[in-house]
N, C-alpha and C positions, 0 to 999 in steps of 0.2 A: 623158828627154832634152829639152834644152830650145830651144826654136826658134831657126832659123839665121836668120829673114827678119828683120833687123834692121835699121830704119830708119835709115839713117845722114846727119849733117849734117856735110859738113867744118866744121872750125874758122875758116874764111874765109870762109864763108859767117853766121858769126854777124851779125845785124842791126845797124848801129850808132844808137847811145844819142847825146842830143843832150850835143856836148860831150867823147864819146870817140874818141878815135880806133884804128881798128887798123891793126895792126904787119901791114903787107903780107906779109911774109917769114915763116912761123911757123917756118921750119928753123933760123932764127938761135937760136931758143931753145933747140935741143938743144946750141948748144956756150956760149951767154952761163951756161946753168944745169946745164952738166954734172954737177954735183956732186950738184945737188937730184934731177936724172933717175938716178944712180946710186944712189943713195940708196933712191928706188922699188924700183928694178927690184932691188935686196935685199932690199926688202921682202916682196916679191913671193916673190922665192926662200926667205925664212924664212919663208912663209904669217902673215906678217901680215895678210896680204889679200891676196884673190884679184886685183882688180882695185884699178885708182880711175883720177880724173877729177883734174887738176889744171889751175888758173888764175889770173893773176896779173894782177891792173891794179894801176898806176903813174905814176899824176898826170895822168892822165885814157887811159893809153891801154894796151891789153889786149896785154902784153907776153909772153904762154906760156899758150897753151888746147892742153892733151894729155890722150890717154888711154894707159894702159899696164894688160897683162894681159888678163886673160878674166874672164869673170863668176865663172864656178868654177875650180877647177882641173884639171878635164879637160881633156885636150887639143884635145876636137873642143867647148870651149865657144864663144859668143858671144866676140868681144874688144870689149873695154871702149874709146868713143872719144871726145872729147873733149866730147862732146854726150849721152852714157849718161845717162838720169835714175835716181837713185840715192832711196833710202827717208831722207831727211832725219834722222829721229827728231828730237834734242832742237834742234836750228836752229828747227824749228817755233817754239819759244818765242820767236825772235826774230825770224826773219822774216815769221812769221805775229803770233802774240798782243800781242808786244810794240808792233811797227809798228801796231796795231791801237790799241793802247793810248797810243800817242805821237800818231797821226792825232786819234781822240778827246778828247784833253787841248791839242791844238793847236787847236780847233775850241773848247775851252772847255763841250765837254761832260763829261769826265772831271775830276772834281778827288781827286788822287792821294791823297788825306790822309780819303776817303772811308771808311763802315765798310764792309768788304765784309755787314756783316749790311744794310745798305738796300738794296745791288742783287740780293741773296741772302738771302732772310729765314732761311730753314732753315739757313744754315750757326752760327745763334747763335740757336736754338731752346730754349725756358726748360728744354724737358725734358737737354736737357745738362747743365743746372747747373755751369758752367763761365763766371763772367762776365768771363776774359781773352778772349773770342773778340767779345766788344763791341769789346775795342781791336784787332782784326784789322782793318790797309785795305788798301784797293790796292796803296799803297806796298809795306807789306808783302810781299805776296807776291809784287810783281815781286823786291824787293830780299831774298828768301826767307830773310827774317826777322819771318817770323808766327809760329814755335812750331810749325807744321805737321812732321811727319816727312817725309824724302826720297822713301820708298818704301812702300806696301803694296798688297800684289795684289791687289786691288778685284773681279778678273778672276776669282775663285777661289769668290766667293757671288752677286756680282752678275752678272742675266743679262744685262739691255737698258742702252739706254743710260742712264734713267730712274734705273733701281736705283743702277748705278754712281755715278751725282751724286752723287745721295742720301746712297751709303754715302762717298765724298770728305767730303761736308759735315758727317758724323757723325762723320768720325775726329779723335780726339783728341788735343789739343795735348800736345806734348812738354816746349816753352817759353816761358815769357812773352814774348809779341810784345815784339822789339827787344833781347830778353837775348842772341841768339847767332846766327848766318848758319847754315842747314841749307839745301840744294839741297832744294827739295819739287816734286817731282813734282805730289804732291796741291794741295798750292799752284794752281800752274799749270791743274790742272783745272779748279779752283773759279775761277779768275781769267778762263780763258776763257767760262763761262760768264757771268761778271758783266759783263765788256767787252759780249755780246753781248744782253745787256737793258738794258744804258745805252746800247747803240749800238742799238737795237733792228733788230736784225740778225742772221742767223746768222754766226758765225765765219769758214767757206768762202765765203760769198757774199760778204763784206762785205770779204776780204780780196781776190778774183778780182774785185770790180768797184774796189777805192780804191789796193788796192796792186799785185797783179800784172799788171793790165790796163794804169795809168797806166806803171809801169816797161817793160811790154813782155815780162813773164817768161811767154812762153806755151808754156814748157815745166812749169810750175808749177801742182799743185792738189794736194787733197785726195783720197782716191777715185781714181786712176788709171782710167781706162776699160777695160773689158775686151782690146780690141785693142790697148792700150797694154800691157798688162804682161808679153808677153812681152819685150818689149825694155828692162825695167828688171831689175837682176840680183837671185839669191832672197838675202835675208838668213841664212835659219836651215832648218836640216831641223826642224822642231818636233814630236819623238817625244812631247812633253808635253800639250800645250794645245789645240791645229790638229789633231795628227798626220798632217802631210802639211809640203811644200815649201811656207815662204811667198815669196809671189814677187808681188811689184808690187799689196801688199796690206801693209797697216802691220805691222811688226814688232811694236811694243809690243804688251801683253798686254792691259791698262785702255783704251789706244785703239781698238784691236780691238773689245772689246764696246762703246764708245762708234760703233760703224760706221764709223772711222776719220777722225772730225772731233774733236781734242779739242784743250786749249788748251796741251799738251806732246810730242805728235807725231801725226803721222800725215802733215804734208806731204811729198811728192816735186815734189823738182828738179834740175834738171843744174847745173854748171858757169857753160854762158855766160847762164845767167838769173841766179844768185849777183853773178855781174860784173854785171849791169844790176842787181839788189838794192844793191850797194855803192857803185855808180857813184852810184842815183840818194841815198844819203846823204851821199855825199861832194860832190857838186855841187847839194845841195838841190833836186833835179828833185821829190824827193817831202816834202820834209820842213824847214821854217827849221831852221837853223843854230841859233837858242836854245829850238828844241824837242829838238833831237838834243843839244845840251848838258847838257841838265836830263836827259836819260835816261842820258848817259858818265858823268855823278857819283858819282863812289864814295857809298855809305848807308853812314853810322855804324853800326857795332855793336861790343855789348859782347865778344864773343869770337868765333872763328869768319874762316873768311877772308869777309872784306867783298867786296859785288860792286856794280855799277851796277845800274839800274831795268832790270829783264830782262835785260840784259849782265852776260857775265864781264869779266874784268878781269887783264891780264896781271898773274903775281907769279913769285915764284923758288921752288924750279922751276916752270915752266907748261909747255901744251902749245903754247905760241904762239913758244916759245924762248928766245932772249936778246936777242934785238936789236928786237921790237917798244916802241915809247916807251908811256912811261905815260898817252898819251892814247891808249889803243886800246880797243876793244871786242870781244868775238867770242864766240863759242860752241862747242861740242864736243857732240855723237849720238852716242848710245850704239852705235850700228851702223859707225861708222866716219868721220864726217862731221864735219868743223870748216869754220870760215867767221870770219878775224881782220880787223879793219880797223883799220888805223892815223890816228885822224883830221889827227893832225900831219903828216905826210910822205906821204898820200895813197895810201897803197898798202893793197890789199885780196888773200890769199893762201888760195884756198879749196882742199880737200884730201876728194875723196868717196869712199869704198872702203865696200865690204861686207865687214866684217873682222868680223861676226858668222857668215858659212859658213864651213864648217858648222853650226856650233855658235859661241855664245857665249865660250867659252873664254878664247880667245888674250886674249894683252895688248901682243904686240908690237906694234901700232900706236904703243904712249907710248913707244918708244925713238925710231921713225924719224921718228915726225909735227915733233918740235922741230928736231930737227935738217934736216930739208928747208925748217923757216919760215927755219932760220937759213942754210944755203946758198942760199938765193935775196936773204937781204939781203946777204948778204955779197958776193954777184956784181952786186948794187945799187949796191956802197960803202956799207950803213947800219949803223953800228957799233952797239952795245947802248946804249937809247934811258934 
């Protein structure tokens, strides 16, 4: 059974960010967004997810922060509220690694075109005999197209954090760096740890003192405290790995034995810290305008859907829908989590559910996720961009 003492923050109560402003009235949203709230709340009924967290800023000002459902779907569970902090999964890569990696190269410490074998000697170690991972850089891997593979369960031989690197740094290319866009996970590993010996920093500290501190996200970290997690909802019954309910403890399997700091998940955050995350890109509170540019840039590749420096990139179909413009940015967790930012028309549509409980299974999240981006632009006026 899982705990009723839930700390709860109304949505009026969220802090305001220099520059936004809140929408006094948060009831108007139930009828300006009827469609996208109906939307949900099917979702909910087809167990696409148990719960989630929805929020919308719109040219500076925070126009619908709701939660709908329960954590599980018992009846006597927790219900989910506008302020729920949810297990991030792959947003990590962008609110955490990436912003770490645009801070750093804004500062003129990171030069993107770098070999990842300088700030990572082992990942291009002679006993590989493999000399395309000399051409592996930064760039690369944000714009994951290093050759690296998407996925392998690191989790399965490797015990400690150490091991796991290690065995990242040893896995073997699939394709010549720059031949074709593959999502690497492993990528991502190996990236966070390079950010964090150029930045000479760890990853969670470096991001809790430059990024989430300066934006005000103090529902955001790495690690959940103990007395925090019951009021984060569980991801997964894990009959496999865990064997037990994970609950306000990283889902992923590789971040887990990393102690749950790695450079592709592990973060947890709610909603109205996402709005101060996207607030503070959109009004440069954290970041120049021709640093956040040089990271929206679509990377060339030879095949494969092309993406920006750590950003996805709306295409047809996406899960961003129809109507976000081709100057947008965003990400999608494997747990249930996306986070779209439009940098043209200033609107940012973040969407957090645990549609991994009980199990991984389901897929119904990619029916209703697009279409809620798109009834909320449409109740906007913003036609397909």
């Amino acid at each position: 059974m899982l705990s009723n003492s839930i700390p709860r923050l109304h949505s009026s109560a969220i802090p305001q960010l220099p520059g936004m402003v809140l929408t006094p009235n948060f009831a108007v949203q139930y009828q300006r967004f009827s469609r996208a709230f109906e939307l949900l709340r099917e979702a909910i009924a087809a167990r696409a997810f148990p719960g989630c967290s929805l929020a919308v800023l719109y040219q500076g000002q925070l126009i619908a922060s709701a939660g709908l459902g329960r954590f599980t779907y018992e009846a006597d569970s927790p219900e989910v509220d506008a302020a729920t902090v949810f297990d991030l999964a792959s947003l990590t890569k962008i609110v955490a690694t990436t912003t770490m990696a645009m801070i750093l190269y804004q500062r003129g410490v990171l030069d993107l075109d770098l070999a990842v074998q300088s700030a990572v000697p082992e990942f291009a170690a002679r006993e590989l005999n493999d000399p395309r991972r000399a051409e592996v850089t930064i760039r690369s891997l944000l714009a994951h197209t290093s050759g690296l593979p998407a996925y392998v369960p690191l989790f399965e031989s490797a015990g400690t954090r150490d091991e796991l690197l290690f065995a990242a740094c040893r896995t073997p290319l699939q394709a010549a760096p720059g031949e074709r866009a593959d999502y690497s996970d492993i990528g991502f590993i190996i990236l966070g740890e390079a950010l964090a010996r150029l930045g000479d920093d760890a990853l969670d500290s470096f991001c809790l003192r430059e990024i989430f501190g300066p934006a005000g996200m103090v529902n955001t970290c790495f690690r959940p405290p103990r007395q925090m997690r019951p009021s984060i909802p569980p991801t997964e019954d894990d009959r496999k790995f865990r064997h037990r309910i994970v609950q306000g403890k990283v889902h992923d399997e590789n971040a887990h034995v990393m102690h749950g700091v790695a450079g592709h998940a592990g973060l947890f955050s709610n909603a109205p810290d996402l709005v101060r995350f996207a607030h503070a890109l959109l009004s440069s509170h954290l970041l120049r305008p021709e640093t956040v540019a040089v990271f929206a840039q679509p990377q060339p590749v030879l095949s494969g859907q092309g993406r920006a420096l750590g950003f996805d990139l709306p295409s047809l179909p996406s899960q961003s829908g129809r109507c976000f413009s081709r100057h947008s940015i965003g990400h999608l967790g494997f747990t249930g989590t996306s986070l779209w930012i439009d940098l043209e028309r200033d609107l940012a549509i973040i969407l957090l559910s645990n549609r991994t409980w009980p199990n991984r299974t389901s897929q119904a999240i990619k029916q209703f996720r697009p279409a809620v981006h798109d009834a909320i632009c449409e109740a906007l006026g913003l036609t397909p961009g």
